[in-house]
C-alpha angles and dihedrals in degrees: 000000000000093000093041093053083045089059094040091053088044091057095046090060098050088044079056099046096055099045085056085050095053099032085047115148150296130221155298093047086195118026102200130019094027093131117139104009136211126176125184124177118213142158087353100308130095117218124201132201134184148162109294094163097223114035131009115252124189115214113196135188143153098238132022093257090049086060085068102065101027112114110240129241124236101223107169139007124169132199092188111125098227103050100020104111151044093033110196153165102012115200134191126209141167107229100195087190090073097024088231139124102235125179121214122209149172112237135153136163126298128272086023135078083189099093105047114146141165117278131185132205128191132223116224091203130049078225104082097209099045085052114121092195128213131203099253097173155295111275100247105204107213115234086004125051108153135120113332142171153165099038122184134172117256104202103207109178101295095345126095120209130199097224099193142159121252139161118243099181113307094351130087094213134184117244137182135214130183118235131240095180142347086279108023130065142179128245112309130240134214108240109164130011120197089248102138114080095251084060091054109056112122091353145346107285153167126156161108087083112209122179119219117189122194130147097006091306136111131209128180112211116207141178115249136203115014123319083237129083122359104317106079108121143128143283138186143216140183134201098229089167139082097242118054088196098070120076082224091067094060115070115193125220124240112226128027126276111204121020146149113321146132089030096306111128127209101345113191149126100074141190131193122223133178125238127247090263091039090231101103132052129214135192123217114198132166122235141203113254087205135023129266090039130217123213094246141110092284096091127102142230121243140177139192144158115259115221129205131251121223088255094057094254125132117264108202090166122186129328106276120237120273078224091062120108099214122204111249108257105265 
């Protein structure tokens, strides 16, 4: 009878597996505050990040639509001047080379948006959630430290680069430095301007940097045009060089790749997770609940899988209906 009630329990939980699988989720995953999104899966939990303007919260769950309903954790507040305000983009990565969980995050002084700069903390567990973090440092770009945001880890065979927004004149470029450790890098390059008309509208932009890597190749993602008003989309790059390092190894694409659709305004400021199986990967963005957008707390949180084109290229295809009912990530 032992082994018959084991076998029935082992096929309930496949039956509700798959009925979590194939009821799955709709968006948006986080209704207000889910500017600037990042979503790891680890250990059998997602966490989710996202811009909270004043402190950085962490959000887990063992599936997407639990996300929805878990109470957030407070993880890290500052008084400090310098650093104190206009939290936003964190960002979670494992850096193997310390052996360590650090969050990287945009921050600057109150009553400006004039001061914002790179900051790290660092994870005292390999468990995120167990993690008590500490302030390890602002990110001082050599030969260049001004304002900078966004910042994200590229991951090119055994090197580590630091992928941010910053302005060069009246551009808001990407630009790439390579790490020499979680909280020190080496002098920055210029690898893509907002120079094509879909980059301009509102103002001159590119940032919120995100890597994707599939077949041997590697893409950054990026939001395009100002976070205000109708224009806000995204671009994509790919290091088809050698050197990630030189502005001649990224090749921009011409046209955008993922924009206002089905009812979805203004979708930007992406991030890229694997699955559980690690066999899927899915992309989380934040929209606009109303159109033109503002660059505030209304935006939403979204998530959906990205698919391949025949040519091995990322589809990200159009912004899927708040209506959809979306498979959980397997």
């Amino acid at each position: 009878m032992g082994m018959h009630i084991k076998i029935l329990g082992a096929l309930l939980s496949i039956l509700a597996l798959q009925c979590m699988v194939a009821f799955g989720f709709t968006n948006p995953i986080k209704k207000t505050d889910g500017s600037d999104p990042f979503m790891v899966f680890h250990e059998g939990f997602y966490y989710l990040t996202s811009t909270t303007w004043s402190n950085i919260q962490i959000t887990r769950a063992t599936t997407i639509n639990g996300l929805k309903t878990a109470t957030p954790k407070v993880i890290w507040t500052d008084s400090t001047a310098s650093r104190c305000c206009n939290v936003w983009a964190p960002e979670i990565h494992w850096m193997p080379n310390e052996g360590a969980w650090f969050i990287y995050y945009s921050a600057g002084t109150a009553g400006t948006l004039d001061n914002q700069r790179i900051h790290v903390l660092r994870g005292s567990s390999n468990i995120i959630w167990d993690s008590s973090w500490s302030y390890a440092s602002r990110i001082t770009i050599p030969n260049r430290d001004v304002w900078s945001i966004d910042a994200t880890v590229l991951i090119v065979g055994a090197n580590r680069y630091l992928v941010y927004s910053s302005w060069d004149g009246a551009f808001q470029c990407l630009w790439i430095a390579q790490m020499n450790s979680a909280t020190s890098v080496g002098t920055p390059v210029k690898i893509a301007t907002p120079t094509l008309s879909w980059e301009q509208v509102g103002s001159n932009v590119n940032e919120g940097p995100a890597a994707i890597y599939h077949g041997g190749r590697t893409w950054i993602v990026f939001s395009a045009s100002g976070c205000a008003g109708t224009g806000y989309k995204l671009g994509r790059l790919e290091l088809t060089g050698s050197n990630p390092m030189s502005a001649s190894s990224w090749t921009k694409f011409p046209n955008p790749v993922f924009q206002t659709a089905n009812g979805v305004d203004q979708p930007g400021h992406n991030g890229f997770f694997l699955s559980p199986s690690g066999n899927q990967i899915h992309m989380v963005y934040h929209a606009s609940p109303t159109s033109p957008g503002n660059c505030d707390g209304t935006r939403y949180t979204a998530v959906q899988m990205v698919n391949w084109n025949s040519d091995g290229t990322p589809n990200f295809g159009n912004p899927r209906p708040l209506s959809e009912s979306i498979p959980e990530p397997v």
